[in-house]
C-alpha positions as CSV (number, residue, x, y, z in Angstrom):
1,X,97.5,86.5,81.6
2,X,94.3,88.3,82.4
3,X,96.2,91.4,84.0
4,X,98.2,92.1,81.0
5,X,95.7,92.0,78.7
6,X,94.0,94.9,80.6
7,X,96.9,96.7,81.4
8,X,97.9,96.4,77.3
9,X,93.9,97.8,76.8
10,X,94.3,100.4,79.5
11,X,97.9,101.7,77.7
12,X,96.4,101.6,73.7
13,X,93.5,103.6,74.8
14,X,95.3,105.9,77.0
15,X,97.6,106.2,73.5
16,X,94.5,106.5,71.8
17,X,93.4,109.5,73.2
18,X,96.1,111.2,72.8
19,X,96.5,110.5,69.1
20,X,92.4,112.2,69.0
21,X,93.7,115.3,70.8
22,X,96.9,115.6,68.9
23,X,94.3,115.5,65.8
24,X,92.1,118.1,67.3
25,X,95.2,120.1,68.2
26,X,96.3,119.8,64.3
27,X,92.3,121.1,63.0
28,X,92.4,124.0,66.0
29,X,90.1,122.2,68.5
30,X,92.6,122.4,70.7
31,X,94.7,125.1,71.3
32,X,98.3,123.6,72.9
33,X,100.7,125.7,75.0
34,X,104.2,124.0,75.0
35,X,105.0,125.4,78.5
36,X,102.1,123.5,80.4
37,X,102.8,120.6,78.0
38,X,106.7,120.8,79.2
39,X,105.3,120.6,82.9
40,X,102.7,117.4,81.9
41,X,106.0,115.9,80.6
42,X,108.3,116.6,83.7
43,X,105.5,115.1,85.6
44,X,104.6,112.3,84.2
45,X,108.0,111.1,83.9
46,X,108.5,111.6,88.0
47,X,105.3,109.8,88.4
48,X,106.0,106.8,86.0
49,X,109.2,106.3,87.5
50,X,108.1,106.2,91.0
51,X,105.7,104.8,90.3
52,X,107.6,101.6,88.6
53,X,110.5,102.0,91.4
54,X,107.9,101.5,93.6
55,X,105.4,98.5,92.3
56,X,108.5,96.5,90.3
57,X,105.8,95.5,88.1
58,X,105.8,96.3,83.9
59,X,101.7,95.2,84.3
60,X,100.5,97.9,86.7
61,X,103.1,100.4,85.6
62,X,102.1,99.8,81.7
63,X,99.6,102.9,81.7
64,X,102.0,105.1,83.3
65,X,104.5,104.0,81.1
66,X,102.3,105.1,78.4
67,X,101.3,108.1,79.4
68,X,104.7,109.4,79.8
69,X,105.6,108.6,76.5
70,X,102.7,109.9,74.8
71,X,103.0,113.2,76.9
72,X,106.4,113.9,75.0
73,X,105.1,113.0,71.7
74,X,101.8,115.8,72.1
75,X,104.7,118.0,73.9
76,X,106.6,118.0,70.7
77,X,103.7,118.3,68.4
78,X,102.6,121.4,70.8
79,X,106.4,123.1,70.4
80,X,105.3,122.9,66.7
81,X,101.5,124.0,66.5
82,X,100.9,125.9,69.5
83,X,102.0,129.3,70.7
84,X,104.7,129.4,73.1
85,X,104.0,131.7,76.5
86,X,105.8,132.0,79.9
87,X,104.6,129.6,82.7
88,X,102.0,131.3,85.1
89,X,102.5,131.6,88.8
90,X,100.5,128.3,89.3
91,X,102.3,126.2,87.5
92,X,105.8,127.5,88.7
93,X,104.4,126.6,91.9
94,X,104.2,123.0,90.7
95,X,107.0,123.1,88.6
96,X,109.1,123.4,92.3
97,X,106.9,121.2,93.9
98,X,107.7,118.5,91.1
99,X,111.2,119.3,91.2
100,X,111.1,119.5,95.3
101,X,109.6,115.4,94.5
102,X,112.0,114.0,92.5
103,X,114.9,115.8,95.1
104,X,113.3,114.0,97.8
105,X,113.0,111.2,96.0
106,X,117.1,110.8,95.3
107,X,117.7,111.7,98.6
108,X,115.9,109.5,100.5
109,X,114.9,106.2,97.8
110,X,111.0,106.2,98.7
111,X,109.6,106.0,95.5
112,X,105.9,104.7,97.1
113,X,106.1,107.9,99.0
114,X,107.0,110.2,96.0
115,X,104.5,108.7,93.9
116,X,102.1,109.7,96.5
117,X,103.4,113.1,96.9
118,X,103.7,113.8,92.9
119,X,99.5,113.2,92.6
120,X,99.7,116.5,94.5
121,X,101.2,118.7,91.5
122,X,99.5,116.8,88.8
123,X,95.5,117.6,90.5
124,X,97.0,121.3,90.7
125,X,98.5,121.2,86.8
126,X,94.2,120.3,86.1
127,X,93.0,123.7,87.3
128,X,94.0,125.7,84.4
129,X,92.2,123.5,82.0
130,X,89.5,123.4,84.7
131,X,88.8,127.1,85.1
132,X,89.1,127.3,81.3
133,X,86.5,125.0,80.5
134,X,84.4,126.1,83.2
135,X,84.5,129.5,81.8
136,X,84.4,128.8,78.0
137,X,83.4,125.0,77.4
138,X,84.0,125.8,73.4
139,X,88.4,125.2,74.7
140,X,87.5,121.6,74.8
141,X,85.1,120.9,71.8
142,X,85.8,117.6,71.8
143,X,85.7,115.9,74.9
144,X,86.0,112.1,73.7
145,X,89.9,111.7,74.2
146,X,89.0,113.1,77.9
147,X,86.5,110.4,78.2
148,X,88.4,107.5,76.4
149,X,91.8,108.7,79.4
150,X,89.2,108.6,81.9
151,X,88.5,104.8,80.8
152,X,91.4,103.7,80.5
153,X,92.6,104.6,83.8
154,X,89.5,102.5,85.0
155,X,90.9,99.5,82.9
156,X,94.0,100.3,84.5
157,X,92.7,99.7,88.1
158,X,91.1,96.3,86.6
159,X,94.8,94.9,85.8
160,X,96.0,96.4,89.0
161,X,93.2,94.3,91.2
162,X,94.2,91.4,89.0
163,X,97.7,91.5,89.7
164,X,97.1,91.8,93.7
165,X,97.8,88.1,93.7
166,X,101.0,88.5,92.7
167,X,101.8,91.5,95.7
168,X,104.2,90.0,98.8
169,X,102.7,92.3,100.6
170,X,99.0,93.7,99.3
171,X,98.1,95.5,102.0
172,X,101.2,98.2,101.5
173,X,100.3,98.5,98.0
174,X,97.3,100.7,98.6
175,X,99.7,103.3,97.6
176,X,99.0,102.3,93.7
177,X,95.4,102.9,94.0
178,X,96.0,106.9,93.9
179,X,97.4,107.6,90.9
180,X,94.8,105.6,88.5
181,X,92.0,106.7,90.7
182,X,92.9,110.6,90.8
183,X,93.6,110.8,87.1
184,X,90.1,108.7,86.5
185,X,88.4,111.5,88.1
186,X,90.5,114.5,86.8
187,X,89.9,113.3,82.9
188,X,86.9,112.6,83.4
189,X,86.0,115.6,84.9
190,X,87.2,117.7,82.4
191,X,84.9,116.4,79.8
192,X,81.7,116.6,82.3
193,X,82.8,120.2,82.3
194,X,83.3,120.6,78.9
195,X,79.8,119.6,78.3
196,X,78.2,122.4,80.7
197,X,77.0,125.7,80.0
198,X,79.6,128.5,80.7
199,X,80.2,130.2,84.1
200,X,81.5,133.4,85.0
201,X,83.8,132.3,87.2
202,X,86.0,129.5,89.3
């Protein structure tokens, strides 16, 4: 089937790219902090399992799947190479709205409209790495793996398109289209970023 081949593509890159940045992490390229790694992990968990709750479909949920295993993998490499420091004010902010999520999501078993809601924390959990790139491009010296996600979660949205066929009902499942296509831009973004000159500010 033509879907899973690209959803299998979209997952081994995504897996890809994190294997490059745990490498960079290991040669100091990178510079980890467990505690925003921890929140990555919490979040991509909430959004994968939405996100499959929602779709029923291994295909389309195959990148997510991915990326919320290979989030606890760099997490525990991070607990072991980087330096350790309190959350900041942000991302306690988005720790509760995560948290807030996943309550409403038990409560009420909408899964399509928790996945929805979670894309709000994870575009917040990007302006850290943002503002630090914008400031000081030389945090992200290599900006492949940012790229290579970027891609993948373009792949992603191939499979998704291919498997519309297969929807009962395709026109309630523009829903799916949000995740893929905010994480597209936020990866991608990063490494545009990381490729600029410096700024004072953001």
């Amino acid at each position: 089937m033509l879907a899973m081949t690209f959803a299998v593509i979209a997952a081994s890159m995504h897996v890809a790219a994190f294997l490059l940045y745990k490498r960079n992490m290991g040669k100091g390229m990178a510079t980890p902090n467990p505690a925003t790694w921890m929140l990555w992990v919490i979040l991509t968990t909430l959004n994968c399992a939405t996100y499959l709750t929602s779709t029923s479909d291994i295909i389309k949920s195959a990148l997510p799947i991915a990326s919320s295993l290979a989030n606890i993998y760099v997490f525990v490499v991070a607990l072991r190479l980087g330096k350790f420091r309190p959350l900041d004010q942000l991302e306690k902010v988005i720790l509760l709205l995560g948290s807030l999520i996943g309550l409403l999501w038990l409560l009420f078993h909408d899964a399509k409209m928790a996945n929805l809601l979670v894309q709000i924390p994870i575009a917040l959990s990007f302006y850290p790495t943002y503002r630090g790139v914008w400031r000081d491009p030389k945090t992200e010296t290599r900006v492949f793996p940012w790229y290579l996600w970027s891609i993948a979660y373009l792949v992603s949205l191939i499979a998704i398109f291919l498997q519309w066929e297969h929807d009962p009902r395709p026109d309630d499942g523009l829903y799916q289209l949000a995740y893929p296509i905010l994480c597209f831009i936020l990866h991608g973004g990063v490494g545009l970023l990381a490729q600029r000159h410096p700024k004072k500010s953001l």
